[in-house]
Each structure stands twice: as structure tokens, then as C-alpha cells.
C-alpha positions in Angstrom: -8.7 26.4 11.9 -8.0 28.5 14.8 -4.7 31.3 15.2 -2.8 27.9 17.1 -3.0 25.7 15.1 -1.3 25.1 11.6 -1.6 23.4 8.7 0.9 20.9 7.4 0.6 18.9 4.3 2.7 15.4 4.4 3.3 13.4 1.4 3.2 9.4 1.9 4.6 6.7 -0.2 2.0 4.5 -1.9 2.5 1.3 0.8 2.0 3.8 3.8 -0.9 5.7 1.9 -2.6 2.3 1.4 -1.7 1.3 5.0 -3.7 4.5 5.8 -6.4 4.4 4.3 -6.8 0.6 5.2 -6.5 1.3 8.9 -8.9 4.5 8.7 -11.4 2.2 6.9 -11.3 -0.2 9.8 -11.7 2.3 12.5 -14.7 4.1 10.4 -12.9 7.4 10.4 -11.4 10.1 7.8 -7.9 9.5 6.7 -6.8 12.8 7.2 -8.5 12.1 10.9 -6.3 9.3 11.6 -3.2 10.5 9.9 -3.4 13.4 12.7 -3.9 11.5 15.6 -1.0 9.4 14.5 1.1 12.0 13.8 0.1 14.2 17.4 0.6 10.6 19.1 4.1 10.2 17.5 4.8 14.1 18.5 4.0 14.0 21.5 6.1 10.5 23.2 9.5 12.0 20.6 11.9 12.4 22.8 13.2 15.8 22.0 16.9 15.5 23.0 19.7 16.5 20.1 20.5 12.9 20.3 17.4 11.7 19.5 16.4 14.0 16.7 19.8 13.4 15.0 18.9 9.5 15.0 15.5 10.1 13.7 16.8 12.6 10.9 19.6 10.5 10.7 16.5 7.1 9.8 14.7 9.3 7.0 16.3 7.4 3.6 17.7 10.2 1.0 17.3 13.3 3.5 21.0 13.6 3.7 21.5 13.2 0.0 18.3 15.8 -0.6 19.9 18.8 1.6 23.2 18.2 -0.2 21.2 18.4 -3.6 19.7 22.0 -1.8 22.9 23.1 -0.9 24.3 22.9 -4.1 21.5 24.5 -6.0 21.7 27.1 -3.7 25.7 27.4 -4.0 24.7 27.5 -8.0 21.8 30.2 -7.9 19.2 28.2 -9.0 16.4 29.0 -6.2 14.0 31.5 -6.2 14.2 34.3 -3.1 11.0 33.6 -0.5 10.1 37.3 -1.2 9.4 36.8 -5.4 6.9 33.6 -4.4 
């Protein structure tokens, strides 16, 4: 991996895992292959506006609900500072 690029790991449900690997299977190539072409594709044509990224957070089931969960373990202490990881 070269200095611009990065790594990101991205955890799928089991349908969209099978989905995956079912559609990499078909076009003979690596899942991990296919899952970053699909995810540069869908990067690339997102339409970047605050508008838009507010809908698409907005779509993602139980993100709301997780950052208030966040907050509050924050707001209670119970995180561990970046600088003891």
C-alpha cells in the first residue's frame, strides 16, 4: 500500500456478505476486489452536498441511536483517551 492510500476495514451484514461473495464468485474475482470497486464506484458519483450527506447518514438504520449511545458513554466516563490505546 502506498503513502495515498488507506486502509479501511467495513463490516457487512450476513445477506450483503453473501451477496458479495456471490457476485465476486460470478465475476471470477476476490471479494475484497469487488467490495473496492464498489465502494470507489459509490464514492465517487456521491454527491457531496450537506444535503445529501445528511440524507445518506440520515438512511443508515441505528446510527442515530449508536452516537446517542456514544454520547452518553462519553458524558458518563466510560471511554478510554486515544493516547492510552
Amino acid at each position: 500500500m502506498d503513502a495515498s492510500s488507506s486502509r479501511v476495514n467495513i463490516v457487512l451484514d450476513a445477506e450483503h456478505s453473501e451477496k458479495l461473495r456471490r457476485l465476486a464468485e460470478r465475476t471470477h474475482v476476490a471479494p475484497g476486489t469487488l467490495a473496492r470497486a464498489l465502494l470507489t464506484t459509490a464514492i465517487e458519483e456521491a454527491d457531496p452536498s450537506p444535503r445529501n450527506v445528511t440524507a445518506l447518514l440520515d438512511g443508515i438504520e441505528g446510527a442515530f441511536e449508536a452516537v446517542e449511545i456514544g454520547l452518553a458513554e462519553v458524558t458518563e466516563g466510560n471511554v478510554v483517551p486515544l493516547e492510552d490505546l
